[in-house]
C-alpha positions in Angstrom: -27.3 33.3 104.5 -29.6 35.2 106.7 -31.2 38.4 105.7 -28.6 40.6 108.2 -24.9 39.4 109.6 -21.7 40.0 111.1 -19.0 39.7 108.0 -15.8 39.9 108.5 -14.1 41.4 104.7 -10.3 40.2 103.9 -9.2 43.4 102.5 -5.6 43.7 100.8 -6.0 46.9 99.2 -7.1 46.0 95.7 -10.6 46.3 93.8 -11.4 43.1 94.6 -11.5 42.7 98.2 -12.8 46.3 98.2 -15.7 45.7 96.0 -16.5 42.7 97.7 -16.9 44.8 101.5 -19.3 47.3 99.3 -21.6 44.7 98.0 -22.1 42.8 101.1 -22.6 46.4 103.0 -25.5 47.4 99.7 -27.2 43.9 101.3 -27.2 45.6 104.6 -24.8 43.4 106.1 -23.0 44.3 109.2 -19.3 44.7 107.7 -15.6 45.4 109.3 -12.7 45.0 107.3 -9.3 43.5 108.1 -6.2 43.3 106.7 -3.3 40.9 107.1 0.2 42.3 108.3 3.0 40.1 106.5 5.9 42.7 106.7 9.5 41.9 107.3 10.0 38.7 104.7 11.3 40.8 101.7 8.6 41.9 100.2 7.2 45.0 102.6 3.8 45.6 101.7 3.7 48.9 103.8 6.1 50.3 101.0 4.6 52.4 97.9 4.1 50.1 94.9 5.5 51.1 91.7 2.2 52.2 90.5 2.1 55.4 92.3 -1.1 54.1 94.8 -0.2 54.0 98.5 0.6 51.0 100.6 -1.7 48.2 100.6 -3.1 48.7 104.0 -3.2 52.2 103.6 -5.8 51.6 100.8 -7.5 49.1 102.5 -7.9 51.3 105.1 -9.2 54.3 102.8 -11.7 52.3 101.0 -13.1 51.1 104.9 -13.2 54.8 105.7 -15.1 55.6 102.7 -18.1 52.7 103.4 -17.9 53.7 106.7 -16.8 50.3 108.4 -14.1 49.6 111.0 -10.4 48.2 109.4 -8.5 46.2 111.6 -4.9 45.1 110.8 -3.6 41.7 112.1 -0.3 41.0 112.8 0.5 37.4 110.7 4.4 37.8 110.4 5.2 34.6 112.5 2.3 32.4 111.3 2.9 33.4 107.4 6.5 32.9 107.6 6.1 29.7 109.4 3.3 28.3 107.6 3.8 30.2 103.8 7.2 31.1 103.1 8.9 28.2 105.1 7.0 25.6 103.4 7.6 27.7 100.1 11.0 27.4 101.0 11.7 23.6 102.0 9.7 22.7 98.7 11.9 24.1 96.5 15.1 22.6 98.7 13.2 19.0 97.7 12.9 20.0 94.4 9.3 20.4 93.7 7.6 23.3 92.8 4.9 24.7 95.3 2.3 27.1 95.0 2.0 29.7 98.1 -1.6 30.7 97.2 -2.7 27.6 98.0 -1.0 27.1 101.0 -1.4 30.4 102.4 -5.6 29.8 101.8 -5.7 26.7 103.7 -3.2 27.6 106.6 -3.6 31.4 106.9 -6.3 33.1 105.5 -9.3 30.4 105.9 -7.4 29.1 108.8 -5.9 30.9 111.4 -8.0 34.2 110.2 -10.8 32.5 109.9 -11.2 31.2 113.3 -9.7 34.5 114.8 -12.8 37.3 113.1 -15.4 33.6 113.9 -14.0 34.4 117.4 -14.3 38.4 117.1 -18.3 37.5 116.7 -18.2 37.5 112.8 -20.5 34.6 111.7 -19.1 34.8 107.9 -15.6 35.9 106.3 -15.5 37.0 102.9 -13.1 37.4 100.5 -12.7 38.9 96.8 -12.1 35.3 95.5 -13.5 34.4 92.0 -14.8 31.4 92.8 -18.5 30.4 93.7 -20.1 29.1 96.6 -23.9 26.9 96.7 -25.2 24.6 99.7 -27.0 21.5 98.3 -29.7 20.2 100.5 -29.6 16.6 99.1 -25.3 15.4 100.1 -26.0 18.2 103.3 -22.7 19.8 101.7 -21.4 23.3 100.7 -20.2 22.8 97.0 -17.1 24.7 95.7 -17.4 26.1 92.1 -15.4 27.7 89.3 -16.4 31.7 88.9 -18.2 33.2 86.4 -15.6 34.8 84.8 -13.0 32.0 83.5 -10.0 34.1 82.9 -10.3 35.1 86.7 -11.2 32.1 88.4 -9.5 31.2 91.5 -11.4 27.9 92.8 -8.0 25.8 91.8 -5.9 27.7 94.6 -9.3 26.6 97.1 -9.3 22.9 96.9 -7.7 22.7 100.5 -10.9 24.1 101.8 -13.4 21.9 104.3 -16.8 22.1 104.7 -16.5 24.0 108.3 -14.3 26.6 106.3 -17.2 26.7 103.5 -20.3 27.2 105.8 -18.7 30.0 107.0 -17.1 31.9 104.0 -18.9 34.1 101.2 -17.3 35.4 97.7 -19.6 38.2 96.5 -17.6 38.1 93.2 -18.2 35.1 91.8 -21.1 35.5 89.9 -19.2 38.7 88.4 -16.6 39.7 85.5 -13.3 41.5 86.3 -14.5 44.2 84.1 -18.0 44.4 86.2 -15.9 44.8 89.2 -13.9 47.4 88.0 -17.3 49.3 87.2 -19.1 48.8 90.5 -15.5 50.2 91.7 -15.7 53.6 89.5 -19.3 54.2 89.8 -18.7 53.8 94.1 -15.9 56.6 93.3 -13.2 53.8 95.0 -9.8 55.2 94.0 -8.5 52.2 93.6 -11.1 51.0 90.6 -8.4 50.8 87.6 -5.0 49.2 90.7 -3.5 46.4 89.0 -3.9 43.0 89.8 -0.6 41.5 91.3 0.6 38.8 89.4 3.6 38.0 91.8 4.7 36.4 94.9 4.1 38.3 97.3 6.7 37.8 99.7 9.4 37.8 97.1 11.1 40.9 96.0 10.9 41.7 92.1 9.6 38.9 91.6 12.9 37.1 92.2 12.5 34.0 93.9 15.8 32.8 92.7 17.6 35.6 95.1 15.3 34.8 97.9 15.8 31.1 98.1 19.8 31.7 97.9 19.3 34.1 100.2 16.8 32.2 102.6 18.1 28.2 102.1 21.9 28.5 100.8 22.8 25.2 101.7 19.9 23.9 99.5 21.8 25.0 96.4 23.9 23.0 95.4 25.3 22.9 91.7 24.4 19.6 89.9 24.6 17.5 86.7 22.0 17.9 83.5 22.0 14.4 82.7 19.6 12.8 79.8 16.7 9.8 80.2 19.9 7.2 79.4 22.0 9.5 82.2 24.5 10.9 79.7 25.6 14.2 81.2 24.7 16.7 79.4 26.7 20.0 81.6 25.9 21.2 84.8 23.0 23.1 86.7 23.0 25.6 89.2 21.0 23.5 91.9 18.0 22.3 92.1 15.2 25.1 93.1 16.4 27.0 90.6 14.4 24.8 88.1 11.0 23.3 87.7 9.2 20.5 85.2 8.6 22.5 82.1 11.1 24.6 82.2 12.6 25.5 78.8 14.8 28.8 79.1 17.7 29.7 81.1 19.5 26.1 81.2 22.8 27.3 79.2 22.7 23.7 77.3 23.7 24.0 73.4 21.3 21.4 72.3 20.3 20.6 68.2 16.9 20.2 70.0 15.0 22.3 72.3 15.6 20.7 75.5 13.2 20.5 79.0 13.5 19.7 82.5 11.8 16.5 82.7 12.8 14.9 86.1 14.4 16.2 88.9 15.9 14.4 91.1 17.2 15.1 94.8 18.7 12.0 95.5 21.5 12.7 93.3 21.1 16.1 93.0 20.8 15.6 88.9 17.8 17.2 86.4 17.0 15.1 83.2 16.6 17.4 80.3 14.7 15.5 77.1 12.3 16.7 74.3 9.2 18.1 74.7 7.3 14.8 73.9 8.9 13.8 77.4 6.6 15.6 79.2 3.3 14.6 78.7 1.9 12.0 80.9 -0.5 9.4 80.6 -1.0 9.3 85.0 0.4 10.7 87.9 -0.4 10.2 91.8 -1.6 13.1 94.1 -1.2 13.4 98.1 -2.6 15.1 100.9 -6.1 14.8 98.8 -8.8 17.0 100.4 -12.2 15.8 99.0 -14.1 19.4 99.1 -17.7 18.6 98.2 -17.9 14.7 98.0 -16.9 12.5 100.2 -14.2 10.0 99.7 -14.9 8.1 96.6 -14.6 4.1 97.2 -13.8 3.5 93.3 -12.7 4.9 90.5 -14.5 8.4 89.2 -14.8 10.4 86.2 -13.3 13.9 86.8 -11.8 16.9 85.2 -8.2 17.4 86.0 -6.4 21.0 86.2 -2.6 20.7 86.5 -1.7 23.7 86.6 -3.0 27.3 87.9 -5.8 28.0 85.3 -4.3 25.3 83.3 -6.0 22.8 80.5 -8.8 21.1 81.8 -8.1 16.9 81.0 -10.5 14.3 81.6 -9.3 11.8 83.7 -10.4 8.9 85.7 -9.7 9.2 89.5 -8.6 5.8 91.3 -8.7 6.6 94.6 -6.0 4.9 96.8 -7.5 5.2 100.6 -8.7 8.7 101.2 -5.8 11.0 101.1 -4.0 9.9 97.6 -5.6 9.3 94.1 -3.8 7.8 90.9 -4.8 9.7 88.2 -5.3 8.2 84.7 -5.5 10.6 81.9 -7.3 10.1 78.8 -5.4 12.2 76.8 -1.6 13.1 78.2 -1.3 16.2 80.4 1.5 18.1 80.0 4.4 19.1 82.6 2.4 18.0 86.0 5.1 19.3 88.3 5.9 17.9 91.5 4.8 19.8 94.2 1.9 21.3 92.0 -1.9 20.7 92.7 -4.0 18.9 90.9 -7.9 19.5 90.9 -10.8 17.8 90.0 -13.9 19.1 88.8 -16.7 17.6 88.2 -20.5 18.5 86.5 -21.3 22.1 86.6 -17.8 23.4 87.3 -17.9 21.9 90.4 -14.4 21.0 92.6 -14.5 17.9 94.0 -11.6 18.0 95.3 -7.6 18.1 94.9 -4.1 17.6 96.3 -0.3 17.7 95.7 1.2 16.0 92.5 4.2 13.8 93.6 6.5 12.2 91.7 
């Protein structure tokens, strides 16, 4: 990046996003914050949280005022509901498990955003993603990498990103700590230094997703069988997007054994429930594969497979199955991949090479 730009800053509110506007204004770049609008879906993020702090945008919009940068506020309603909690919604009616993050960074904030501050005569957007960013000369490709700080990184909820996307976005945090964050926060006097990370979905109200998907996709729920792997019924489920792979508690079956969701099936509406040595697997197959860094790999390749969000790292060996879908071979047994799930390969130096959706 050039000594001096325009840079668009994501801003929701938090330290993060906050701290990351500061640091790119300390390197005397020209900032403006902006802050997505997704009211009216549940969740309204214009009401006070519980931690006393005012509304999201309201902070985002204090913290602009005091670096002295503009704050926008776009109106994303329509595309996050189409794009984000639709989606969110018919994956769950299927029976797989998805993750909104990810979809709301490909379709929303690195999409439609994106193109719209690229428009506004920004020439970068930045975020306050843990995750790293580092152009290498030799493959004439932007590389995606895991953050600094391990217990924050984020680059598994990226993988969907392109190499347009990536040339034109910057994360200031990822060379940094949560805890250093925090600390640039306090010593810039930013009141919201010590705000709480969110740790739900933000569209969903307490947390509940269970009341919004009977709420949003009744029909979808329809009460089912538990059934074993030899298809002796076991009792009966509430319906299917109220479960996931993995899922241990809250399935009212008096077992001798501790029982898990191991399959779930929407053809017949049934859920298998077995032990927990059912649920580690020696491969699985991903779709809609986005190769971030590398190009499409003609044979098989040596990777490091993450499963879930901040989940165990497995070696694996990718077999690649045209460009979009890989058949992933384990060398030791993941646990619990979940059907609707990502799963994302590293490679050397914490590097993602790419990732896509875990099918069945």
């Amino acid at each position: 990046m050039t000594p001096r730009q325009v840079v668009a800053v994501a801003m929701s509110g938090g330290v993060d996003s906050s701290i990351a506007a500061a640091l790119l204004q300390q390197q005397g770049h020209e900032v403006m914050g902006f802050t997505m609008k997704i009211t009216g879906l549940g969740a309204d993020l214009t009401e006070e949280s519980e931690d006393g702090f005012s509304t999201a945008i309201d902070d985002a919009r204090q913290v602009a005022a005091k670096l002295q940068i503009p704050h926008y506020v776009f109106d994303c309603k329509e595309i996050f509901s189409r794009e984000v909690v639709d989606e969110f919604c018919r994956e769950y009616s299927y029976g797989r498990t998805p993750n909104p993050c990810i979809r709301c960074n490909m379709k929303l904030k690195f999409g439609y955003l994106l193109e719209k501050v690229l428009a506004l005569g920004a020439t970068y957007m930045a975020t306050g993603h843990y995750a790293r960013l580092r152009y290498d000369p030799g493959r004439d490709r932007f590389m995606l990498l895991a953050a600094k700080d391990k217990q924050k990184d984020q680059s598994y909820a990226l993988y969907g990103l392109n190499q347009h996307q990536l040339s034109h976005i910057i994360f200031p945090l990822g060379g940094l700590t949560k805890k250093e964050t925090r600390a640039l926060a306090e010593r810039l006097g930013l009141k919201v230094a010590q705000k709480k990370d969110s740790q739900e979905i933000c569209f969903v109200p307490d947390n509940d997703y269970r009341a919004f998907l009977e709420q949003r996709i009744p029909a979808a729920i329809r009460p089912g069988l538990f059934i074993d792997a030899t298809g002796r019924v076991l009792g009966k489920h509430r319906g299917l997007p109220f479960y996931t792979v993995g899922q241990r508690r809250g399935l009212g079956i008096s077992s001798a054994e501790r029982l898990y969701v191991t399959d779930m099936n929407q053809t017949d509406n049934t859920i298998t429930l077995g032990p927990e040595q059912d649920l580690w697997y020696s491969q699985i197959r991903a779709e809609k594969v986005n190769w971030v860094s590398i190009p499409p790999p003609a044979k098989p390749k040596e990777a490091r497979v993450r499963v879930r969000y901040r989940g165990v790292l497995y070696r694996a060996q990718l077999v690649p199955e045209g460009q979009a879908a890989v058949t992933i071979k384990f060398h030791q047994e993941a646990r619990a991949p979940a059907p609707g799930q990502a799963a994302v390969f590293y490679g050397a130096e914490d590097e993602v090479l790419g990732g896509g959706t875990i099918v069945k």
